[in-house]
NUBADREN-632268 format. One record per atom (N, C-alpha, C): x, y, z; residue in one letter. Coordinates in steps of 0.001 Angstrom, whole numbers, padded with zeros to 6 digits, always signed. Example, Ala and Ser with C-alpha at 12.3 -4.5 7.8 and 13.67 -1.06 7.14 Angstrom:
BEGIN
+013190-005690+007800A +012300-004500+007800A +013200-003300+007800A +012850-002250+007080S +013670-001060+007140S +012900+000030+007870S 
***
This chain:
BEGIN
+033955+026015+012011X +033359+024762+012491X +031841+024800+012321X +031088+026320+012508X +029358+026079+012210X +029409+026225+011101X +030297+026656+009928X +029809+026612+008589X +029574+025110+008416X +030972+024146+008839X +031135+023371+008285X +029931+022013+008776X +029375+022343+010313X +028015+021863+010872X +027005+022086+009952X +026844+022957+009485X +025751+023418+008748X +025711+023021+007544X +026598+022799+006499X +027019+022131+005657X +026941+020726+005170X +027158+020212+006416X +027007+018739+006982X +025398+018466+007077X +024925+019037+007667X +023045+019374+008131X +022498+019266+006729X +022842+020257+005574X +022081+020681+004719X +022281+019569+003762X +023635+019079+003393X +023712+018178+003111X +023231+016353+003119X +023148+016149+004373X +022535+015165+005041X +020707+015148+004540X +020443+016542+005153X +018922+016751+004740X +018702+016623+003376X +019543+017194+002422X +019141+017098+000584X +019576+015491+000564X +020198+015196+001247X +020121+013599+000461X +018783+012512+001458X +018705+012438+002552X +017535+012072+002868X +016394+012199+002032X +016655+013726+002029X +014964+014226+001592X +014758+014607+000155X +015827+014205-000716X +015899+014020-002154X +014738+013749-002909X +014278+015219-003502X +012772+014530-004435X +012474+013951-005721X +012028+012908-005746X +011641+012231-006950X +012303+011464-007148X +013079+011016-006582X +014534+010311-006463X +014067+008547-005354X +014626+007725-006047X +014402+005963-005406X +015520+006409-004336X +015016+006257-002727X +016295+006100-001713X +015561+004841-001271X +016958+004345+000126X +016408+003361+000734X +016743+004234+001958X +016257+002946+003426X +016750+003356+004491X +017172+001814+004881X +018307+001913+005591X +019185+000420+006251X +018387+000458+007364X +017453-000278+007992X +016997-000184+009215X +018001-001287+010129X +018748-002383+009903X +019173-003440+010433X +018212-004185+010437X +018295-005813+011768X +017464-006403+011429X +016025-006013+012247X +015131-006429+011490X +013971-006296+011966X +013021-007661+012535X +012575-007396+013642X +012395-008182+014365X +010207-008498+013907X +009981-009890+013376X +009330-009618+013182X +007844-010091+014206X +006519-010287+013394X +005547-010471+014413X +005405-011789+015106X +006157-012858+013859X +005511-014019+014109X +006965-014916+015402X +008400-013807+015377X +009286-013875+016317X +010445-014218+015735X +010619-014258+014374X +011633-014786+013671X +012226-013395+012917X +012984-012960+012387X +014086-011410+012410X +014821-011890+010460X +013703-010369+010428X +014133-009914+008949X +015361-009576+008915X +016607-010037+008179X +018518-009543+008326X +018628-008691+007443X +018822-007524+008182X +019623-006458+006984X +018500-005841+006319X +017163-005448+006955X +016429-004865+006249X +016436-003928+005722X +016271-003311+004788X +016065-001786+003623X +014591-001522+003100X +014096-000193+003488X +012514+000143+003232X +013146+001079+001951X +012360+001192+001085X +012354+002251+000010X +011303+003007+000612X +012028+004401-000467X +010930+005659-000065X +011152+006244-001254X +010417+007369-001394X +010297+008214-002348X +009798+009553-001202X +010300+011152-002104X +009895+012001-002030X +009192+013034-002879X +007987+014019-002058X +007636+014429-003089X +007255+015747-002287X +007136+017334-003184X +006737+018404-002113X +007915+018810-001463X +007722+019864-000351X +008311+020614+000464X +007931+020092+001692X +008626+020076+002555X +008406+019454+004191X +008131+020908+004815X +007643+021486+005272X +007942+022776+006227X +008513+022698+007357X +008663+024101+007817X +010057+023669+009107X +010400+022691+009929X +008552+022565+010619X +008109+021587+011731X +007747+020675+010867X +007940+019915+009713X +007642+019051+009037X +005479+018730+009703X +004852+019618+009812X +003762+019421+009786X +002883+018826+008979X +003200+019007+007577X +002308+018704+006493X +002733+017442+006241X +003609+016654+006556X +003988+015411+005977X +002937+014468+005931X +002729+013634+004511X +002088+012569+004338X +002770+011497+003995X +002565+010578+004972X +003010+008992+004215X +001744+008107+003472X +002440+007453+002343X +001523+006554+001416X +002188+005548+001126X +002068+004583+001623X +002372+003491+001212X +001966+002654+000080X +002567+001778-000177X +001937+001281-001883X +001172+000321-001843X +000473+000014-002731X -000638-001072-003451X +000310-002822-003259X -000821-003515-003403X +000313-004762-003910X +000665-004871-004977X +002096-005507-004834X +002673-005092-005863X +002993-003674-006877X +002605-002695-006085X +003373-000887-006262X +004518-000421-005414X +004968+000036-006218X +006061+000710-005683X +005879+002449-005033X +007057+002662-004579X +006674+004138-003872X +007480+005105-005253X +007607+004845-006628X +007674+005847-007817X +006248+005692-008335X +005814+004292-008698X +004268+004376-009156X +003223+005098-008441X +003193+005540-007557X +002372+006634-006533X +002561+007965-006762X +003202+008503-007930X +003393+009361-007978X +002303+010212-009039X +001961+009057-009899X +001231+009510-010818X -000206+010387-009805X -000431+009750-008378X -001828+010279-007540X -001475+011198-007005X -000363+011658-007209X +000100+013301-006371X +000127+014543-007543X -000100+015469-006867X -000524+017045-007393X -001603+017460-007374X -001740+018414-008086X -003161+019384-008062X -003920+018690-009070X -005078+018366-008299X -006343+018217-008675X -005794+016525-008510X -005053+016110-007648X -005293+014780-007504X -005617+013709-005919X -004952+012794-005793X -005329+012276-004316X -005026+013835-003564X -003364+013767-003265X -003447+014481-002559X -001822+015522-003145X -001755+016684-002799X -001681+017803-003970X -000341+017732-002765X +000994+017136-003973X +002428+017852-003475X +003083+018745-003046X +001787+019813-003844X +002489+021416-003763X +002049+021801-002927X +001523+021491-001921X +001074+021653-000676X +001651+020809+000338X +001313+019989+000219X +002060+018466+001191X +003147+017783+001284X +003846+017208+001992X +005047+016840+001513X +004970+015029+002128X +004954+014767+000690X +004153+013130+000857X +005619+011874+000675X +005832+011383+001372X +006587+010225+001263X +006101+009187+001066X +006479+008258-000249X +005575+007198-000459X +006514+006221-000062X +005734+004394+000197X +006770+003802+000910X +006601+002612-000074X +007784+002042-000158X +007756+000587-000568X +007395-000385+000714X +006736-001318+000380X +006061-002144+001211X +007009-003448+000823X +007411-003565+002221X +007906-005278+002246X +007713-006629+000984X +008846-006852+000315X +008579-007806-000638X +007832-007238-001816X +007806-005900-001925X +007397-005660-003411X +008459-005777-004320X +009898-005895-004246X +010874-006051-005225X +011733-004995-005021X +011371-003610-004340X +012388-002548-004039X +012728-003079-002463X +012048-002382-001702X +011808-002880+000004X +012712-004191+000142X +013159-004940+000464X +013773-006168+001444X +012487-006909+000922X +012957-008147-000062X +011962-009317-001017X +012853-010531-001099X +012251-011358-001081X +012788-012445-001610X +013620-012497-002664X +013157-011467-003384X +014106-011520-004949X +015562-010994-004904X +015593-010136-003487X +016496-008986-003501X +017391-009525-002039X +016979-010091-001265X +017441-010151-000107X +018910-010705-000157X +019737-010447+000934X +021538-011290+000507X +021211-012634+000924X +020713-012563+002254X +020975-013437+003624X +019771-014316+003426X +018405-013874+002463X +017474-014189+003029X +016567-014405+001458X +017075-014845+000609X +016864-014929-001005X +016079-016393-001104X +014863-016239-002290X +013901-016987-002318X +013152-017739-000962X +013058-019087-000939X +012573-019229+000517X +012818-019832+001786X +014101-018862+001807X +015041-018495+003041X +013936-017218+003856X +013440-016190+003099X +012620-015468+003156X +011859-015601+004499X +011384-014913+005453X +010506-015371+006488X +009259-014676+006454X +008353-015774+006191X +006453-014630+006332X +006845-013334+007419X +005937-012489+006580X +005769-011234+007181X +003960-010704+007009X +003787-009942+007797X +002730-009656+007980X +002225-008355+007916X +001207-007578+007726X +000817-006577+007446X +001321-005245+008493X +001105-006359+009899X +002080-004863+010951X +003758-005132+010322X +004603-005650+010251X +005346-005950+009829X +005859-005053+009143X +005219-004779+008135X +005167-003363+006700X +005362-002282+007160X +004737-001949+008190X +004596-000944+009149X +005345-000436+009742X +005973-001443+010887X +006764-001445+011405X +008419-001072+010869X +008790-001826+010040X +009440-000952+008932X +009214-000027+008546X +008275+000724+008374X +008117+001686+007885X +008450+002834+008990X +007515+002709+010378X +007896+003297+011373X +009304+003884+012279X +009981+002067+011560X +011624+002410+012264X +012160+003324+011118X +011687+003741+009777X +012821+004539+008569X +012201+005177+009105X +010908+005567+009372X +010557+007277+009216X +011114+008024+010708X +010979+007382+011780X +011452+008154+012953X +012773+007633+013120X +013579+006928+013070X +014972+006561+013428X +016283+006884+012373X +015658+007139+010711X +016041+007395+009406X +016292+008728+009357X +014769+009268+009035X +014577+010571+008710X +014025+011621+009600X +013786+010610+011116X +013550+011318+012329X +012165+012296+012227X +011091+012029+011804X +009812+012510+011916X +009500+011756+013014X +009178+012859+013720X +008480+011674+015284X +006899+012251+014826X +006261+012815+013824X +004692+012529+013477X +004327+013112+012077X +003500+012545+011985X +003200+012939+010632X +001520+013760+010465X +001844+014035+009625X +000263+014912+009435X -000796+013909+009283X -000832+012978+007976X -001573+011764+007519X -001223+011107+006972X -001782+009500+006865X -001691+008145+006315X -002930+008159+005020X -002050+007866+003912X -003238+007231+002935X -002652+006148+002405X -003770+005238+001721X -003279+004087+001335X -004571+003411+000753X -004455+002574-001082X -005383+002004-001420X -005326+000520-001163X -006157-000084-001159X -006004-001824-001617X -005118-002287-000446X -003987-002697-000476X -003462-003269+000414X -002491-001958+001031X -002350-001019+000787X -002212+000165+001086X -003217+000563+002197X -004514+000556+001530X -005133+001126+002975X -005118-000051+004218X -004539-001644+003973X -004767-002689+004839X -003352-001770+005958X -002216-001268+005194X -001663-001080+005926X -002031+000263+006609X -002499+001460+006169X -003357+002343+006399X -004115+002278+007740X -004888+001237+007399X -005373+000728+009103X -004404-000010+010084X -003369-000826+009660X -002678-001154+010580X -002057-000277+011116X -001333+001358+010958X -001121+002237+011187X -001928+002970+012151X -002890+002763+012148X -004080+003724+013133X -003844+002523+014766X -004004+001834+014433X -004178+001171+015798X -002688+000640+016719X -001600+000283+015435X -000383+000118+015693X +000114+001228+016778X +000228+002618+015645X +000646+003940+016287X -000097+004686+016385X -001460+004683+017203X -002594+005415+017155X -001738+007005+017317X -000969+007592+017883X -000515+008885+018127X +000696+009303+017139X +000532+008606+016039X +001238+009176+015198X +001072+009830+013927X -000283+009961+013896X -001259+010515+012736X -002307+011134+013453X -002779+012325+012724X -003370+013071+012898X -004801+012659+012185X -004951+012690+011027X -005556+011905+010005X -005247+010567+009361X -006303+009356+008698X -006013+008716+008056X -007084+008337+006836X -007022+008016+005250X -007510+008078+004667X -007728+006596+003801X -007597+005573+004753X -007983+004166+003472X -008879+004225+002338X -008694+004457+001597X -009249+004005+000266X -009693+002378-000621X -010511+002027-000850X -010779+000318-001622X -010445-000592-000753X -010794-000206+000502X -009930-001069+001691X -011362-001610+002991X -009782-002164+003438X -010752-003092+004326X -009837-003310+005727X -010310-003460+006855X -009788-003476+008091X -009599-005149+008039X -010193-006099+007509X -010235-006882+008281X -010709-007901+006626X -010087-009137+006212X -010216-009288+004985X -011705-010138+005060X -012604-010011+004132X -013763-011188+004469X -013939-011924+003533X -014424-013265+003468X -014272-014697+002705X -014470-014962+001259X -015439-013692+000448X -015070-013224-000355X -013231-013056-001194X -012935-011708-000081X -011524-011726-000466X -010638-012948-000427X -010696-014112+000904X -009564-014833+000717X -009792-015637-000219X -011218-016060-000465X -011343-016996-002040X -010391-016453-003374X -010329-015271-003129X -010246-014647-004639X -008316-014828-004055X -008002-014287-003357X -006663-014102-003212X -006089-015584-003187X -006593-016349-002641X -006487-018320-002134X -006154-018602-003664X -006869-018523-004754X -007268-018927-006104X -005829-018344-006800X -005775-016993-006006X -003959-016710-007096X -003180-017046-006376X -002593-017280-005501X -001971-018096-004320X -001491-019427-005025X -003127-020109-005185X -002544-021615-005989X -002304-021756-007151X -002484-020650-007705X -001776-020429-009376X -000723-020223-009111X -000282-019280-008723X +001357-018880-008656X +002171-020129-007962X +001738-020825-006655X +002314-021989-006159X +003053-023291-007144X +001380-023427-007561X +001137-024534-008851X +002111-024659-009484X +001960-023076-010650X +003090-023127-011655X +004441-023095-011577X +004973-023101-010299X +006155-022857-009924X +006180-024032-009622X +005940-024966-009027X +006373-026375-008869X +006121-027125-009965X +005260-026807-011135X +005455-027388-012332X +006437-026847-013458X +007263-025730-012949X +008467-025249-013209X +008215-024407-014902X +006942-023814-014505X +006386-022669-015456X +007288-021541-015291X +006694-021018-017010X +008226-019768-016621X +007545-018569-016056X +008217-017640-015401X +007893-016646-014911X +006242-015819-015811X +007237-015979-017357X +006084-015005-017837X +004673-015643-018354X +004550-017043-017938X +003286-017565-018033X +002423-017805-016814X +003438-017812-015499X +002589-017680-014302X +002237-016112-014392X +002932-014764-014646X +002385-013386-014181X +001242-013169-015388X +001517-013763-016686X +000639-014111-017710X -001252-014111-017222X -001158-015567-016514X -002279-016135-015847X -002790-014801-014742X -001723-014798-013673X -002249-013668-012626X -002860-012679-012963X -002080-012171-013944X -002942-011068-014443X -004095-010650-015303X -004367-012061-016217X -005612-011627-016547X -006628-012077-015434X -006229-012895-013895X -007043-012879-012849X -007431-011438-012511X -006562-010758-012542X -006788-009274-012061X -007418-008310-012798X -007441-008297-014239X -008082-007992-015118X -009351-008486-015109X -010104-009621-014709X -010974-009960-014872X -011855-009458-013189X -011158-008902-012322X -011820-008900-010927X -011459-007448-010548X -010146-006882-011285X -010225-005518-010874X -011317-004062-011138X -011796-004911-011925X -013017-004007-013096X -014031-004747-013006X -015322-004059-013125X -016879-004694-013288X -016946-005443-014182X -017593-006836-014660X -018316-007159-016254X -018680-006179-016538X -019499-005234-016505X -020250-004443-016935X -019424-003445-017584X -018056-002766-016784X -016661-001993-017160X -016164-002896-018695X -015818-003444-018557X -015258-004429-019429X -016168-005158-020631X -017572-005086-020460X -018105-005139-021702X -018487-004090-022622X -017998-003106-021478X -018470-001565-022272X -017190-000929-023113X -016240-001594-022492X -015050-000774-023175X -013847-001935-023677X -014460-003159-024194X -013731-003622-025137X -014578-004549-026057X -014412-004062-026923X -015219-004422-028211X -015497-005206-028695X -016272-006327-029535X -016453-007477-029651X -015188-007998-030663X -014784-007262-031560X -013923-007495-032869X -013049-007382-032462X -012582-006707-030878X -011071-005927-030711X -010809-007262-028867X -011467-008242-029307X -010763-009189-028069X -009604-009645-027969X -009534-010252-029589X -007780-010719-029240X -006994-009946-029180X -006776-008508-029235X -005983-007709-029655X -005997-007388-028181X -007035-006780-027217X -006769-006922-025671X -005791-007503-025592X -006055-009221-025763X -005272-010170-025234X -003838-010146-025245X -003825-009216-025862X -002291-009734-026571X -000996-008660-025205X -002350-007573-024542X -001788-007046-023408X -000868-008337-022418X -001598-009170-022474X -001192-010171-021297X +000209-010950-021769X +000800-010309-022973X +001966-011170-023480X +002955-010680-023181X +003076-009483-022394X +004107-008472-022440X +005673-009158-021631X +006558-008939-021494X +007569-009669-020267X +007106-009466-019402X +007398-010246-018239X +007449-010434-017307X +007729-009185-016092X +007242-009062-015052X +007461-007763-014096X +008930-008374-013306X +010225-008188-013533X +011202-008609-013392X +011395-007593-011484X +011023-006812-011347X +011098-006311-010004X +010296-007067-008851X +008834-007245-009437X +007534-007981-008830X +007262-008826-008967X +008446-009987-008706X +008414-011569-009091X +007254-011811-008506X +006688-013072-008874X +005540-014149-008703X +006281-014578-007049X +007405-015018-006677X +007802-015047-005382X +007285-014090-004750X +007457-013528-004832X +007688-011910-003936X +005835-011919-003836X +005322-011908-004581X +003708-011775-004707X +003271-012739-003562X +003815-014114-003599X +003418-014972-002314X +003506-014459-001091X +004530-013316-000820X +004799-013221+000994X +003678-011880+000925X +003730-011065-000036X +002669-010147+000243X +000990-010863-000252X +000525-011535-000945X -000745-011980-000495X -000933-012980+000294X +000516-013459+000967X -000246-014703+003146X -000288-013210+003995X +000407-011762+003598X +000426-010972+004341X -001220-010383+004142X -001435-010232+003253X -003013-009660+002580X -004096-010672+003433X -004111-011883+003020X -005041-013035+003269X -004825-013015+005135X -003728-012560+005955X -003794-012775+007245X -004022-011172+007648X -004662-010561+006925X -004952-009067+007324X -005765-008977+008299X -005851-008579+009715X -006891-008432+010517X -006696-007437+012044X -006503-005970+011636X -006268-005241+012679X -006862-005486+014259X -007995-006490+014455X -008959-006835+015430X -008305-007405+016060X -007143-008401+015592X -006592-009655+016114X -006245-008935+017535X -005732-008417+017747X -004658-007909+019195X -005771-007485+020142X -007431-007557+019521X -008289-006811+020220X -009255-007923+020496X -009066-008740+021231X -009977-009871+021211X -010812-009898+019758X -010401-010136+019051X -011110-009187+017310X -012136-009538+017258X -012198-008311+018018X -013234-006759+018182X -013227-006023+018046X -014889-005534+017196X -014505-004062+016468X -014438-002698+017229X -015089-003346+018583X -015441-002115+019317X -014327-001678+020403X -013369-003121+020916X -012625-002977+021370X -011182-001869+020993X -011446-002705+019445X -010140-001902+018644X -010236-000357+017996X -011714+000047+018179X -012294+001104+018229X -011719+002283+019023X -011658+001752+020553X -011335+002543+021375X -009801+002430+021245X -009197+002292+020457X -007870+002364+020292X -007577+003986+019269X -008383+003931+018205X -007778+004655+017044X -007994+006167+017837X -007497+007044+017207X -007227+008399+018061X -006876+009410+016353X -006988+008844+015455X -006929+009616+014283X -008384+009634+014192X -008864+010418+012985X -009774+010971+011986X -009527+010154+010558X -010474+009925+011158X -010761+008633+009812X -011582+008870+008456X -011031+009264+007158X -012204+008981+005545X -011679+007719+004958X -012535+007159+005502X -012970+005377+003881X -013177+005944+002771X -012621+005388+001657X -013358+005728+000079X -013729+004391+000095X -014928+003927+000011X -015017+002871-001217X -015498+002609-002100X -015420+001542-002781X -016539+000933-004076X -017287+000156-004051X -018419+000151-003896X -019257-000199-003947X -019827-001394-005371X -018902-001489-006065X -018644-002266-007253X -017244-003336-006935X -016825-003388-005990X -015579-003632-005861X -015479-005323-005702X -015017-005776-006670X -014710-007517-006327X -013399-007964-006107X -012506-006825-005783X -011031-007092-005225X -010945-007180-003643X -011490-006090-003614X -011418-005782-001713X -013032-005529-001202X -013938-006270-000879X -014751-006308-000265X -014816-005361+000929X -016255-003886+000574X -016056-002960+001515X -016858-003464+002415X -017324-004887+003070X -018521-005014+004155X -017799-004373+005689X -016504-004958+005570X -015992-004755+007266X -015553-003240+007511X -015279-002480+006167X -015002-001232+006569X -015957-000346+007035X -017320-000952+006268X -018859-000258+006399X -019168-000777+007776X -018793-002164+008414X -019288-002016+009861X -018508-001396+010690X -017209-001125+010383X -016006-000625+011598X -016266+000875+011412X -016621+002124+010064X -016562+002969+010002X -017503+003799+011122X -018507+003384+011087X -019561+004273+012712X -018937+004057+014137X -018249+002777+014251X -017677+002878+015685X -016682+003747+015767X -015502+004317+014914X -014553+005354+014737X -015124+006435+014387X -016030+006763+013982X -016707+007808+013542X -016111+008512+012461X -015993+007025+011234X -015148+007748+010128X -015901+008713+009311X -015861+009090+008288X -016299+009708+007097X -016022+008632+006169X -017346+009050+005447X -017431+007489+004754X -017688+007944+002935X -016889+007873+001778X -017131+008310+000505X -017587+006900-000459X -018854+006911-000453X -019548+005834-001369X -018973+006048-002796X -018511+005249-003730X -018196+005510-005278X -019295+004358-005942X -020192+004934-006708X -020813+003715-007401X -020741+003552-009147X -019658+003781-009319X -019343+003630-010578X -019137+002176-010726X -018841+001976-012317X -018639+000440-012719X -017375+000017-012866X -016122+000810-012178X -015171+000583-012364X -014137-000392-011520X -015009-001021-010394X -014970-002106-009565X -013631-001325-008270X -012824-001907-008549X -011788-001811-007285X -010785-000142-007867X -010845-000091-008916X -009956+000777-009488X -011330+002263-010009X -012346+002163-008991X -012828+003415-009288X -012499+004192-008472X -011582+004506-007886X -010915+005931-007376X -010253+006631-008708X -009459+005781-009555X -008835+006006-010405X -009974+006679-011322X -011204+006303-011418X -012323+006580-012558X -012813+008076-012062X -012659+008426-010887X -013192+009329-010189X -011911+010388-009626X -010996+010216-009868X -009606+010538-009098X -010173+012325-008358X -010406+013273-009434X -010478+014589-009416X -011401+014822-008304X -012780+013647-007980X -013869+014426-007080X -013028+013885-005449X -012433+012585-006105X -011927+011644-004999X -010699+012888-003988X -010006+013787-004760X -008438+014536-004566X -009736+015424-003510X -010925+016042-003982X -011485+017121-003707X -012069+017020-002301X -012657+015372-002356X -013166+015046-001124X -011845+014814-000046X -010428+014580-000242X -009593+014362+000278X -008857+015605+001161X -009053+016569+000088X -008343+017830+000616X -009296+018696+001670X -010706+018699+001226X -011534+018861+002254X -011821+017829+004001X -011339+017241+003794X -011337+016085+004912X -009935+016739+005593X -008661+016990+004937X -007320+017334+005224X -007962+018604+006343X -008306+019493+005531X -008500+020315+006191X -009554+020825+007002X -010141+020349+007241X -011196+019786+008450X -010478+020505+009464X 
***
């Protein structure tokens, strides 16, 4: 009978904790912020690394908009964000990216049957797979870029005692008017073309050379594409369509982006919500950045007493990526603090 307990255990554990491998977790329904209940929810995860006994080292990372928890993989190992062979990092699919419980994917709850969700929301899901799923009642640290680190911070104040560390990267606590212009502007593209009954691959067409044009500096982009070699760029933007990361699915995660504001629950206040966080806090940002505006992270970072990593390269929102190796170095030193 203990072989066959044990058997059962080891088993259970290799398929939970299966590395490199797309799982989900069935959470049921999830109840959400605004009071209306996600049916039949499923979070994706990914694994990566060794957990140790007491699962101490565990890192969760949640994804980008529109990333998945396999595309995060490329920022794990040695000499990168943060090094597998050491850590044992679970990356998460985020609500409505196309793996996670989306509009595209849902049974009960397909196109816009769908109910807004919100940045704790992401979280919260995330919270019920990791302790009720895979039963981590804590984790070592939170990282997360772009809308990653939005959830990153919603994590610190949500479950202030469930991280030890947290590491937002290109991020922002709190979105500022800057950002919702820019996010508002693809919002009504994607809206637009869908009620003028555009096809998929000419609305993600459009989006993306929005993103191309704001994820990177002018200055990035006049340096590294050539005057003779423009149309041939262009011709990037013709590719099919992201059949996982519908243009739907993009709507519930940027009203979730555009209503980003960890303050809210705090008379939103920075100082109030200050005295909430109980992790160890490193910001990366960019200082070039016309995706995610670092002003609110630069005023919230002294009241937490974060650590703060300036990047002033020309690589706009995606200079972690330009910098990855000093970025992994400053990361692992902060870890181990």
């Amino acid at each position: 009978m203990k072989k066959h307990l044990m058997f059962f255990c080891a088993f259970l554990f290799l398929n939970v904790f299966a590395r490199n491998e797309q799982k989900f977790g069935s959470i049921g329904d999830l109840k959400l912020e605004n009071g209306k209940t996600l049916i039949d929810c499923k979070v994706g995860y990914m694994t990566f690394g060794k957990p140790n006994k007491d699962t101490s080292n565990v890192v969760i990372f949640p994804a980008w908009f529109g990333g998945t928890a396999g595309q995060i993989k490329g920022l794990l190992g040695e000499n990168k964000l943060i090094d597998s062979t050491k850590y044992f990092v679970i990356t998460l699919d985020a609500l409505a990216n196309g793996v996670s419980s989306s509009p595209s994917n849902s049974v009960e709850q397909s196109g816009k049957n769908y109910p807004n969700i919100s940045m704790c929301d992401m979280v919260n899901s995330q919270y019920i797979l990791l302790t009720k799923i895979l039963h981590i009642k804590k984790v070592f640290a939170v990282i997360g870029g772009s809308m990653g680190s939005m959830q990153t911070f919603e994590w610190i104040v949500a479950y202030p005692d469930f991280m030890q560390k947290a590491i937002p990267y290109v991020c922002t606590p709190r979105v500022t008017p800057s950002d919702l212009l820019t996010w508002n502007i693809r919002k009504e593209i994607v809206e637009s073309y869908i009620e003028l009954n555009a096809d998929e691959k000419q609305i993600q067409r459009l989006t993306g050379m929005l993103t191309s044009l704001l994820a990177r500096t002018f200055d990035y982009l006049n340096e590294n594409i050539k005057d003779d070699e423009f149309e041939k760029y262009m011709t990037k933007f013709n590719s099919e369509p992201n059949k996982i990361f519908t243009s739907e699915n993009s709507l519930y995660q940027l009203n979730a982006m555009i209503n980003h504001n960890i303050f809210r629950n705090f008379n939103n206040s920075m100082e109030e919500t200050a005295k909430v966080v109980k992790a160890k806090v490193m910001m990366i940002i960019s200082e070039t950045d016309m995706l995610v505006n670092p002003k609110t992270s630069l005023e919230f970072a002294p009241l937490i007493n974060a650590k703060v990593l300036k990047l002033q390269n020309n690589c706009g929102h995606l200079a972690v990526g330009c910098e990855l190796e000093k970025c992994g170095k400053e990361i692992e030193s902060f870890l181990n603090e």
